[in-house]
MIDOSE-1310 file (N, C-alpha, C; in nm, 2 decimals, decimal comma, always signed):
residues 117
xxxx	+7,02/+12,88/+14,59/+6,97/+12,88/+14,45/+6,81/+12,89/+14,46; +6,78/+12,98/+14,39/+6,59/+12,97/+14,32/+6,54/+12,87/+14,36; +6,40/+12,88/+14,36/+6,30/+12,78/+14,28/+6,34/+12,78/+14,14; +6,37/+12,93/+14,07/+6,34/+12,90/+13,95/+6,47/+12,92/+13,87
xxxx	+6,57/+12,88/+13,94/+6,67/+12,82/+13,88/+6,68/+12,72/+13,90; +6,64/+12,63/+13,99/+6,59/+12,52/+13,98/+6,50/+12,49/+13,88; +6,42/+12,51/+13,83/+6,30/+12,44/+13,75/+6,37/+12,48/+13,58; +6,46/+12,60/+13,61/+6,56/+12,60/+13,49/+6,61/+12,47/+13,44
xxxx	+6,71/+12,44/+13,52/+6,81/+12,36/+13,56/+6,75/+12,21/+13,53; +6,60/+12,19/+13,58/+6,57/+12,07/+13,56/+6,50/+12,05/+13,46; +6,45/+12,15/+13,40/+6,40/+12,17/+13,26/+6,47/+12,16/+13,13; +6,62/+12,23/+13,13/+6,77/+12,19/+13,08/+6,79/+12,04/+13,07
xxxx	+6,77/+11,95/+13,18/+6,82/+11,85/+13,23/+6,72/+11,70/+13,10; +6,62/+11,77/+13,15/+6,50/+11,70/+13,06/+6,51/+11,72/+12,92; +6,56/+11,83/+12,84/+6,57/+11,87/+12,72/+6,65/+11,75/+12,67; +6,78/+11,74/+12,78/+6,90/+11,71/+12,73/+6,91/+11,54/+12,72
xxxx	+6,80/+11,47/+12,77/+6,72/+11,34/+12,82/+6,68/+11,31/+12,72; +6,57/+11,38/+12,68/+6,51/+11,36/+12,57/+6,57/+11,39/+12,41; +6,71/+11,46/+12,39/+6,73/+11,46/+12,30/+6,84/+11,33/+12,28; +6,92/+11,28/+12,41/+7,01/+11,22/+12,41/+6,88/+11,03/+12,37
xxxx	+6,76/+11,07/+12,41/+6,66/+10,95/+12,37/+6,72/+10,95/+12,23; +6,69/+11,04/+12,14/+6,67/+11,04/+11,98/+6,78/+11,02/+11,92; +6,89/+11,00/+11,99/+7,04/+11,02/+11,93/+7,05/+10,85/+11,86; +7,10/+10,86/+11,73/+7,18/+10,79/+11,70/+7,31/+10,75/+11,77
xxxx	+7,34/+10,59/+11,77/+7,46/+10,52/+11,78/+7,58/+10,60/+11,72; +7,64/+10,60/+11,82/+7,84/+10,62/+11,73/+7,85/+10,56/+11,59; +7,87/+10,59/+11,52/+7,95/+10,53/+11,43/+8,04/+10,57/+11,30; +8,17/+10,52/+11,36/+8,25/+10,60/+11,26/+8,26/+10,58/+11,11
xxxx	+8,31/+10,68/+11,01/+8,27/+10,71/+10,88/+8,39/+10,60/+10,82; +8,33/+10,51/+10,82/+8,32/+10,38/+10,69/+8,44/+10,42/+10,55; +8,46/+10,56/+10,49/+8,55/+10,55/+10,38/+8,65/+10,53/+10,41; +8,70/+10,50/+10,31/+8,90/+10,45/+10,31/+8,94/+10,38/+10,41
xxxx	+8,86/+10,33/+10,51/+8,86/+10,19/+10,59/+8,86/+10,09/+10,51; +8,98/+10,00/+10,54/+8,95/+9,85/+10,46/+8,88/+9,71/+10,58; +8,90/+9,82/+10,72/+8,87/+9,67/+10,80/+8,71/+9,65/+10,79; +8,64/+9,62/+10,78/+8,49/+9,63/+10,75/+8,45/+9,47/+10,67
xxxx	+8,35/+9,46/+10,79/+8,27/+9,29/+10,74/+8,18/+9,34/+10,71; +8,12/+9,22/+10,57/+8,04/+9,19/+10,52/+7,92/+9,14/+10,61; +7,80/+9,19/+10,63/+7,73/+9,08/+10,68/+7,59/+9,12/+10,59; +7,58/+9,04/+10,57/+7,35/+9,05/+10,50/+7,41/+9,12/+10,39
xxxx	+7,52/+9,11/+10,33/+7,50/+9,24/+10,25/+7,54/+9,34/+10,24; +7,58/+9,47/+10,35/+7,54/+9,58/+10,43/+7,73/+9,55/+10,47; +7,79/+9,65/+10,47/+7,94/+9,66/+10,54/+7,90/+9,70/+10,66; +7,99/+9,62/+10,80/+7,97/+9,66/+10,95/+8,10/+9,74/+10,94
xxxx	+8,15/+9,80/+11,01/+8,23/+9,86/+11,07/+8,30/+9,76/+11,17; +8,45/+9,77/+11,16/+8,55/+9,68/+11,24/+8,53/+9,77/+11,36; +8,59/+9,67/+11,49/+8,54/+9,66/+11,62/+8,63/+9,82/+11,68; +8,77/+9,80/+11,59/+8,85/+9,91/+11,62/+8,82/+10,07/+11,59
xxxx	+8,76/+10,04/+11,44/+8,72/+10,18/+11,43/+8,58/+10,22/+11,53; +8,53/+10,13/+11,56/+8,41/+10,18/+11,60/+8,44/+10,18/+11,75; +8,57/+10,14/+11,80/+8,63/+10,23/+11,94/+8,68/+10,31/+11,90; +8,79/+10,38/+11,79/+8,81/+10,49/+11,78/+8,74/+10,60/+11,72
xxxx	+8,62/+10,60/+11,69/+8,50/+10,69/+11,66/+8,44/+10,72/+11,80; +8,41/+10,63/+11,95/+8,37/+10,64/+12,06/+8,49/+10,75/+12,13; +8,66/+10,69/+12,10/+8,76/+10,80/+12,16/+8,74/+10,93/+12,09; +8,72/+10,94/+12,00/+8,70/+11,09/+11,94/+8,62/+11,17/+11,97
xxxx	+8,46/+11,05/+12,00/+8,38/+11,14/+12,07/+8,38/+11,18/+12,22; +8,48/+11,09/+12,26/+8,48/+11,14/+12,39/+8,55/+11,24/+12,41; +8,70/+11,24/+12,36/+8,80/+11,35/+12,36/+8,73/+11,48/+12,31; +8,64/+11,49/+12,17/+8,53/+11,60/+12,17/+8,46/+11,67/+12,25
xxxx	+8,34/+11,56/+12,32/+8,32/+11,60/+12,42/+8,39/+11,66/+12,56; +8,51/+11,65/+12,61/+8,57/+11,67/+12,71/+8,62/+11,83/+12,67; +8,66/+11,84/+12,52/+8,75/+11,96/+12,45/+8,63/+12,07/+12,48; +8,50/+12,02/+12,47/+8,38/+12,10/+12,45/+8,34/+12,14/+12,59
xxxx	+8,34/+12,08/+12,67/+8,34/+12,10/+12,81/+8,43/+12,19/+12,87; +8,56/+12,17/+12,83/+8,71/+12,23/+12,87/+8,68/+12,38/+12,84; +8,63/+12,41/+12,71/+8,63/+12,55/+12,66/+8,48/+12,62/+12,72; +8,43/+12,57/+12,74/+8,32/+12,60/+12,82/+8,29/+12,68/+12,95
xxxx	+8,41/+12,58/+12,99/+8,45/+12,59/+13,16/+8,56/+12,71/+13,13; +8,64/+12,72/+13,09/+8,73/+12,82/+13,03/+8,60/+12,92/+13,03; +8,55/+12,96/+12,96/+8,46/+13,06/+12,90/+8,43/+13,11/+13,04; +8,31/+13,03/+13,14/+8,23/+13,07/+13,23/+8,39/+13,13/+13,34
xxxx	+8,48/+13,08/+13,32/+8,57/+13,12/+13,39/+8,64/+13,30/+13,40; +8,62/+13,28/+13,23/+8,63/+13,41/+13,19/+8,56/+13,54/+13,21; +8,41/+13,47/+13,22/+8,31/+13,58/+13,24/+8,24/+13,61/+13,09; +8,24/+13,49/+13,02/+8,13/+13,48/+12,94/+8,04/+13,46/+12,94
xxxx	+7,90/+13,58/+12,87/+7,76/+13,57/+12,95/+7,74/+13,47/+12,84; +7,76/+13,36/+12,74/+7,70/+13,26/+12,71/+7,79/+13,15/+12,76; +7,83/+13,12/+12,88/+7,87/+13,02/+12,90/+7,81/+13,03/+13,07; +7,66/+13,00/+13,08/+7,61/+12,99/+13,20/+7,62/+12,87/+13,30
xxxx	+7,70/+12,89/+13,41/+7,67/+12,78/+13,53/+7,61/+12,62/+13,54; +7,48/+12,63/+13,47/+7,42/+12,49/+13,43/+7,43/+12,45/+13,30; +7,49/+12,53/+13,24/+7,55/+12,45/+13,06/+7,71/+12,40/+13,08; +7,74/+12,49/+13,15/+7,89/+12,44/+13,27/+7,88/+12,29/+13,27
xxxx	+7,79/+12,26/+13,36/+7,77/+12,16/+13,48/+7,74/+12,07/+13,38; +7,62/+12,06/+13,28/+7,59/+11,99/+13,22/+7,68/+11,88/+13,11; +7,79/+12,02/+13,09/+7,86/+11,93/+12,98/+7,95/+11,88/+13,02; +7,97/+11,96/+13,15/+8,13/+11,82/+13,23/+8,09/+11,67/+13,26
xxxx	+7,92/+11,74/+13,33/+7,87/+11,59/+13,32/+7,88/+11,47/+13,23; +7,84/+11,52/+13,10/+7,82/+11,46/+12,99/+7,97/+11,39/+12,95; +8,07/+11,50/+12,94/+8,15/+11,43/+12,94/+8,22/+11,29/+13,03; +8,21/+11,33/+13,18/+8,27/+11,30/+13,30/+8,20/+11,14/+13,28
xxxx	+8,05/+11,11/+13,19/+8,02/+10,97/+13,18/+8,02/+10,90/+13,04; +8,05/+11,01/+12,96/+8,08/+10,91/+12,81/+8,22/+10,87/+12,86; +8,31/+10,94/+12,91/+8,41/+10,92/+13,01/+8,43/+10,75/+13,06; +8,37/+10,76/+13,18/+8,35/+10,64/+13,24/+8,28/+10,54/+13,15
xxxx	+8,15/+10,54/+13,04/+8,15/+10,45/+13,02/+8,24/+10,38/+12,86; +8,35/+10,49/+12,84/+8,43/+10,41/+12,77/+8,54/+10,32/+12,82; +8,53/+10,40/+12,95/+8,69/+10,31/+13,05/+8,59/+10,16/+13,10; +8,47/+10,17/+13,08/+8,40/+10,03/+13,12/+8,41/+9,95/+13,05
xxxx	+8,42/+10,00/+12,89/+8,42/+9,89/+12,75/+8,55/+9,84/+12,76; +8,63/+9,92/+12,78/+8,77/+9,90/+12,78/+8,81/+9,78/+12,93; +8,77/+9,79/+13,02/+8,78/+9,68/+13,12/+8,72/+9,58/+13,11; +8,58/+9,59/+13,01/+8,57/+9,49/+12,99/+8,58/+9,39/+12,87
xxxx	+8,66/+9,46/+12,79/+8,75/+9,42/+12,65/+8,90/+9,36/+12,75; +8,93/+9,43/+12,78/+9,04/+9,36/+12,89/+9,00/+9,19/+12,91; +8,90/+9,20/+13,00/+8,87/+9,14/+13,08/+8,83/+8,99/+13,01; +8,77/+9,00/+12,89/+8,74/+8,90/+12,79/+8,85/+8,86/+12,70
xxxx	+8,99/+8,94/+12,68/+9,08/+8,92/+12,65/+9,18/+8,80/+12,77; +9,12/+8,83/+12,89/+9,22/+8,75/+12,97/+9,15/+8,62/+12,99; +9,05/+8,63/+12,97/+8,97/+8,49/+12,98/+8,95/+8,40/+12,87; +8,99/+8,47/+12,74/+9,07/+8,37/+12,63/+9,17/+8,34/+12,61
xxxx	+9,29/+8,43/+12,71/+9,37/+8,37/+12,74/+9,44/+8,26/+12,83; +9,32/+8,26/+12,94/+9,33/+8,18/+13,04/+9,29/+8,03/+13,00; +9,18/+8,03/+12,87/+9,10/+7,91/+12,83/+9,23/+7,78/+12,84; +9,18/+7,68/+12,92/+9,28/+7,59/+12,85/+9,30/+7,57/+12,70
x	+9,38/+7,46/+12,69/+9,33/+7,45/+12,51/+9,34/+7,24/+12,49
């Protein structure tokens, strides 16, 4: 590979840093939900929806990757190599860090169950 597909690549990389800085929090759309607390005032969003707003985005992201990779497979000239790479990535760790919430929702689940009483 280049220098200057490299400095592409790392320049991509940084875009995608800095916009992933500015990003708003998950959070799923509030109507025709009844589970939703009160707090200050202000409705939060129940703990469920706002894991199933996280699964959606993940399963999105992975769909967006999939067809991507499909694409570059194909021999589509907009589905280049490091937009490839990038979005399996992206996936491959919203990925992992939802199986982490989930181990450790597990994990706090078994330790209130273990509590004596």
């Amino acid at each position: 590979m280049s220098d200057l597909n490299i400095a592409n690549v790392l320049s991509q990389i940084r875009s995608l840093r800095e916009q992933a800085a500015g990003m708003q929090p998950i959070t799923p759309p509030v109507s025709g939900s009844t589970s939703t607390a009160a707090v200050g005032g202000s409705k939060m969003p129940a703990f469920g929806d706002v894991l199933k707003g996280a699964l959606d985005q993940v399963s999105i992201s992975q769909g967006a990757a999939a067809k991507l990779q499909e694409g570059f497979q194909l021999g589509d000239p907009r589905a280049d190599l490091p937009s490839v790479m990038l979005a399996m990535q992206k996936s491959q760790v919203s990925f992992r860090a939802l199986v982490e919430v989930r181990n450790r929702v597990v994990q706090a689940y078994q330790d209130v169950m273990n509590m004596p009483i």
